[in-house]
N, CA and C of each residue as an Amber inpcrd file, in Angstrom:
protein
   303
   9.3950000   8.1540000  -9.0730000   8.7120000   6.8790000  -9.0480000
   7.5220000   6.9570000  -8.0980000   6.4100000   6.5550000  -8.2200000
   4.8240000   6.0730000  -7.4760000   5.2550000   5.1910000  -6.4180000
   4.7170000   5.6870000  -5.2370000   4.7700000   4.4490000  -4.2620000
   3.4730000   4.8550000  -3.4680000   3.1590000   3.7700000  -2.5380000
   2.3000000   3.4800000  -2.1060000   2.8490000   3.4130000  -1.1000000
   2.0260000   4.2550000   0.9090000   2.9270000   3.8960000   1.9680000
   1.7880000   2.5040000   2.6450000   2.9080000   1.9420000   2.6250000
   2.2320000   0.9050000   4.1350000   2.2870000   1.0870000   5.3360000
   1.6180000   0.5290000   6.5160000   1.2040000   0.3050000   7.5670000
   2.6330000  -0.0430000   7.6970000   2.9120000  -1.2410000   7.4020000
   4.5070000  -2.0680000   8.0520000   5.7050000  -1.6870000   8.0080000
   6.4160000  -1.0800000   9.2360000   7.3290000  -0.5890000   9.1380000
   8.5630000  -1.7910000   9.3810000   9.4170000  -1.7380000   8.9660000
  10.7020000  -3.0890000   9.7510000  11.6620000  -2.5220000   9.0420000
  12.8730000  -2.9640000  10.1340000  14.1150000  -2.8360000  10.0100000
  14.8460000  -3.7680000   9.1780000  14.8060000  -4.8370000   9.3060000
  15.0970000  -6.1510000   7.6590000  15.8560000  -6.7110000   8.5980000
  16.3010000  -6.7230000   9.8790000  17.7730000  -7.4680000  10.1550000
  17.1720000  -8.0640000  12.0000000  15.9280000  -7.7280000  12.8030000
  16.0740000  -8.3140000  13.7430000  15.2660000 -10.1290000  13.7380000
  15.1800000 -10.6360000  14.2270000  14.8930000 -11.8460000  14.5380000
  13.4730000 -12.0430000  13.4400000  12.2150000 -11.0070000  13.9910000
  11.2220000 -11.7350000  12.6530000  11.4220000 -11.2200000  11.9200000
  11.9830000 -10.3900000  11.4320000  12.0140000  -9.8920000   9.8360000
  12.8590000 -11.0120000   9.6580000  14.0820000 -11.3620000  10.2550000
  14.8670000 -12.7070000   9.4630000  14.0790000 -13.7580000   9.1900000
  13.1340000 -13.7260000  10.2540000  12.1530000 -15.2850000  10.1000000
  11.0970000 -14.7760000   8.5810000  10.8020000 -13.8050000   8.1330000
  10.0590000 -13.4660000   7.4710000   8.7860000 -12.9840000   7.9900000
   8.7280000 -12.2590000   9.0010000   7.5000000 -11.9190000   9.8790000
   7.5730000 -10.1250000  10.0550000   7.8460000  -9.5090000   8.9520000
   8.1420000  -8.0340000   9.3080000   7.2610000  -7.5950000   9.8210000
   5.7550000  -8.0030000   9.9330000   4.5340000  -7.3600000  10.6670000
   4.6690000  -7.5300000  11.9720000   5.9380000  -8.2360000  12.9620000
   6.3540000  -8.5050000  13.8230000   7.5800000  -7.7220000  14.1410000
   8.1860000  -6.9630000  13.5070000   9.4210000  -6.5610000  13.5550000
   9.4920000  -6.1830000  15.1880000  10.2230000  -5.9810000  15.9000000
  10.6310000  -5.8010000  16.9750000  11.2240000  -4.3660000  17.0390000
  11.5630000  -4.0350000  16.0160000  12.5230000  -2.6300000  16.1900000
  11.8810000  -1.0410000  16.6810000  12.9630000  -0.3540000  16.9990000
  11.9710000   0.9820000  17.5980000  12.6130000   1.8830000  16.6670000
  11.7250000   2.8700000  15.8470000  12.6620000   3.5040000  14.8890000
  12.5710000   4.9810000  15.2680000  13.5170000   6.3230000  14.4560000
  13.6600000   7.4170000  15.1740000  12.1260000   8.1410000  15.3930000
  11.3290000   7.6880000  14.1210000  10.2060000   8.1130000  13.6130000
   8.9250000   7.9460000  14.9570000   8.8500000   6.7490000  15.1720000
   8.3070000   6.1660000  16.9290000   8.7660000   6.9330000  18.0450000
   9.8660000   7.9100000  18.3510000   9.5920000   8.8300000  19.3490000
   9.6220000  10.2870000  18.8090000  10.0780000  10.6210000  17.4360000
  10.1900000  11.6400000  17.3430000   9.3830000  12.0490000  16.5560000
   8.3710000  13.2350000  15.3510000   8.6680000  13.4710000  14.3240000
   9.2870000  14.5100000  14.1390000   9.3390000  14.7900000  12.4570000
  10.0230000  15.8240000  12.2540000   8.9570000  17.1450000  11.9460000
   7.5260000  16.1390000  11.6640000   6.7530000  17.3400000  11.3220000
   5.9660000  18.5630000  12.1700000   5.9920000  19.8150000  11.9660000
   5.5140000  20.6260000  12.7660000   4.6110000  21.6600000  12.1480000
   3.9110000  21.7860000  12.9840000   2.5330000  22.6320000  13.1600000
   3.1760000  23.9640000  12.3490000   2.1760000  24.9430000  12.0490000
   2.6590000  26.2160000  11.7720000   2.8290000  27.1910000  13.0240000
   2.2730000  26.6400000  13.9070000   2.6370000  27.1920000  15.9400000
   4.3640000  26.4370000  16.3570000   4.6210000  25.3760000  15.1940000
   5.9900000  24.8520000  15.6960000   5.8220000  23.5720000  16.7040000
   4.5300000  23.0980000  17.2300000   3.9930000  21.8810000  17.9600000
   4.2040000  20.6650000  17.0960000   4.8070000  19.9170000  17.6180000
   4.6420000  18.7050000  16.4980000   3.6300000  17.6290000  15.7460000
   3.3550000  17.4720000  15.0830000   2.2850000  16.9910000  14.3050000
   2.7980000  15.4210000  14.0280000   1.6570000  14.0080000  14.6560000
   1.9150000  13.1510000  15.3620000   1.0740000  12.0730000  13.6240000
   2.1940000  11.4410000  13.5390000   1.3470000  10.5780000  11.9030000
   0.2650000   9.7270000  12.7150000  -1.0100000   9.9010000  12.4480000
  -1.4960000   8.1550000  12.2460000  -1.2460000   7.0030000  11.8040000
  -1.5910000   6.5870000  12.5690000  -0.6770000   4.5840000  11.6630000
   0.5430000   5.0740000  11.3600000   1.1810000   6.1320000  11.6150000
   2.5160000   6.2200000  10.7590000   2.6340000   6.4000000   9.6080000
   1.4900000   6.8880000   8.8460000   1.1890000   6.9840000   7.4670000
   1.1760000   8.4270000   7.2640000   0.9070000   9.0470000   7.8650000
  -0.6220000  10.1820000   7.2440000  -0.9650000  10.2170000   6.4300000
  -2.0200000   8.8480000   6.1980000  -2.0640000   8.4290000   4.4160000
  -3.3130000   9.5410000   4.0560000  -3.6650000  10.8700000   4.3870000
  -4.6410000  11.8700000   3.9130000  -3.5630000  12.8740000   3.1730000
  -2.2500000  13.4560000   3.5600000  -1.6590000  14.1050000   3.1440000
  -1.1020000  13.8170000   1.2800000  -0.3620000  14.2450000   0.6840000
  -0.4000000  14.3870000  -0.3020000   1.6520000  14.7300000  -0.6380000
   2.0840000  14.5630000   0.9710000   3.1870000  14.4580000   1.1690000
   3.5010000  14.0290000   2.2790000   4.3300000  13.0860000   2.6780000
   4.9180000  12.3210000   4.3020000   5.9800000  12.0210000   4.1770000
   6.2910000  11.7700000   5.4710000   7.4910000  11.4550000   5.9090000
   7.6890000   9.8880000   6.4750000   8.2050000   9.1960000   6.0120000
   8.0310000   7.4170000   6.5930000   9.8410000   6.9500000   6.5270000
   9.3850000   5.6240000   7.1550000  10.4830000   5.1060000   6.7720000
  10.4680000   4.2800000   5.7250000  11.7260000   4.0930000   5.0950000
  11.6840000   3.7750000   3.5530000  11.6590000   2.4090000   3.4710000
  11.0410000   1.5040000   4.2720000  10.5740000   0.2820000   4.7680000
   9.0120000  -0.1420000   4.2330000   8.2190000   1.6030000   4.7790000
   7.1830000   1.7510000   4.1740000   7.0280000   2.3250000   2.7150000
   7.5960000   2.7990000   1.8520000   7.1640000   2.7170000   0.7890000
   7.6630000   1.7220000  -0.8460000   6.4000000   1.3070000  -0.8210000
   6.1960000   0.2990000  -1.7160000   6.6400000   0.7360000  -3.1550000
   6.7860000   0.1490000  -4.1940000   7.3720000   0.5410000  -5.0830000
   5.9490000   0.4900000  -5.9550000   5.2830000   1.3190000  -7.2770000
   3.9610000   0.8480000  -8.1080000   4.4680000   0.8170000  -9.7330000
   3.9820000  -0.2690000  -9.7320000   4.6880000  -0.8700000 -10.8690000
   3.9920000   0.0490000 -12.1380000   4.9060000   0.6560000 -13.1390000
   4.2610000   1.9490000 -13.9050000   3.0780000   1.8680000 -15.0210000
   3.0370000   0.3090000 -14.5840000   1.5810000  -0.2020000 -15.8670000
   0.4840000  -0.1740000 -14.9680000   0.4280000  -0.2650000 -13.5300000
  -0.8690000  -0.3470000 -12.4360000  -1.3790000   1.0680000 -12.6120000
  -2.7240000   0.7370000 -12.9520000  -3.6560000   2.2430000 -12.9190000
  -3.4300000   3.2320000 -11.5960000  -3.7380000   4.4690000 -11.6320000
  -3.3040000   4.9380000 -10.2850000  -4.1380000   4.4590000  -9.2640000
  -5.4160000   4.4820000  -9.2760000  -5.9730000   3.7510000  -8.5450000
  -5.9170000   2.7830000  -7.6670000  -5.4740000   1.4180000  -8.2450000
  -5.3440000   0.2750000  -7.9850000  -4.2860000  -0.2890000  -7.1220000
  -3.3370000   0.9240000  -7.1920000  -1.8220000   0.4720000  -6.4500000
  -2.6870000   0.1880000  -5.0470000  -3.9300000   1.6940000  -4.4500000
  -4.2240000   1.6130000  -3.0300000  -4.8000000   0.2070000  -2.8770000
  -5.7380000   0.2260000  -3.1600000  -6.9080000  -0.7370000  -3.2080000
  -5.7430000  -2.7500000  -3.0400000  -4.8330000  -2.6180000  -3.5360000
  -3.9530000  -3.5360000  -3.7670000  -2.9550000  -3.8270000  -2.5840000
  -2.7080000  -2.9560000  -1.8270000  -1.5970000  -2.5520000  -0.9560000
  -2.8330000  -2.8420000   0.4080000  -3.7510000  -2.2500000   0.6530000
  -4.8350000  -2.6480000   1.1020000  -5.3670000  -3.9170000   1.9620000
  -5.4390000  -4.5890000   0.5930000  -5.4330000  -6.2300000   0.4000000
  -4.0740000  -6.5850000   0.8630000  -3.0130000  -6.6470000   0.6480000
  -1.8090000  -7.0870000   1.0820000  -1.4680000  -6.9370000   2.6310000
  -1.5240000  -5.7420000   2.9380000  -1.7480000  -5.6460000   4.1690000
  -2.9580000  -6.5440000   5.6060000  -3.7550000  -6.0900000   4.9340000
  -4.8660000  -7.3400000   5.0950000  -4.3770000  -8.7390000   5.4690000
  -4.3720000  -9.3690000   4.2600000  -3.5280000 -10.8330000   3.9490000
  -2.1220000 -11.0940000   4.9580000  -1.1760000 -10.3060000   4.9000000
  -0.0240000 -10.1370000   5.8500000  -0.6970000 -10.0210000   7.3790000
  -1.3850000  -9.1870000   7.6120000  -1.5600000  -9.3580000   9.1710000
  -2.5560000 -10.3180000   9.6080000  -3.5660000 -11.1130000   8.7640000
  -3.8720000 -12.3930000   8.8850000  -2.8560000 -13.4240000   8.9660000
  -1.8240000 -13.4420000   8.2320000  -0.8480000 -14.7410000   8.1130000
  -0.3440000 -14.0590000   9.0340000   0.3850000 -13.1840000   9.5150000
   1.3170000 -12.8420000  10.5580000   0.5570000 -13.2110000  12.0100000
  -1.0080000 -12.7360000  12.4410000  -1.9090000 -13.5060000  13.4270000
  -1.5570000 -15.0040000  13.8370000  -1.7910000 -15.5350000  12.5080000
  -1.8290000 -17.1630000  12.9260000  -0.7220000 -17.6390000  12.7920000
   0.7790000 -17.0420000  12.2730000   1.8610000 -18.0010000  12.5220000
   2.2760000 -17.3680000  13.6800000   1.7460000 -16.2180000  14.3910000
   2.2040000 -15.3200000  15.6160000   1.6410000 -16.7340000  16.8140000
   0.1360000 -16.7550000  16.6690000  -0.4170000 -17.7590000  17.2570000
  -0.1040000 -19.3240000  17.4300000   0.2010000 -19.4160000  16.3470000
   1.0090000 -21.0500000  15.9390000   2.0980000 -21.1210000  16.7490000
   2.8770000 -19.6400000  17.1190000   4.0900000 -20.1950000  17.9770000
   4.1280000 -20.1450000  18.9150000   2.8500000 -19.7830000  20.1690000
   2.8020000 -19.6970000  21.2260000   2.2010000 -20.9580000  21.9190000
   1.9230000 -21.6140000  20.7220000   1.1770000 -23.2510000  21.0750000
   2.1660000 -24.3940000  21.7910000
């Protein structure tokens, strides 16, 4: 199956993911102190964003990958996921903000 990785990682079960705020998640996952990936020297090799969305293979948590629905052009899944992300950390900003009022 096609997936697409996101930026947002969450665990589904602490306080904002229950509230519906996973761009808030609170959790620390194994992936955040460790990886698994290593250099061909054996040094470890550190994801950006947690993605290494340049590679052509990664390692994430399965939080981050999105499912692409098999009629979406290949293209479009990124460009889409993108936007969503986008949109999510705007709404996640202002209800983040809304509750400190």
């Amino acid at each position: 199956q096609r997936v697409v990785v996101s930026l947002v990682r969450h665990c589904g079960t602490c306080a904002r993911c229950g509230a519906g705020e996973p761009t808030l998640c609170d959790a620390r996952f194994p992936l955040d102190e460790r990886t698994p990936l290593r250099s061909a020297g054996g040094g470890p090799i550190v994801q950006g964003l947690r993605t290494a969305a340049f590679a052509e293979e990664v390692v994430v948590h399965a939080s981050q990958a999105v499912p692409v629905p098999p009629h979406l052009p290949r293209l479009d899944a990124p460009v889409l996921v993108l936007l969503l992300i986008v949109v999510l950390m705007i709404w996640s900003s202002a209800t983040d903000a809304g509750s400190r009022r």
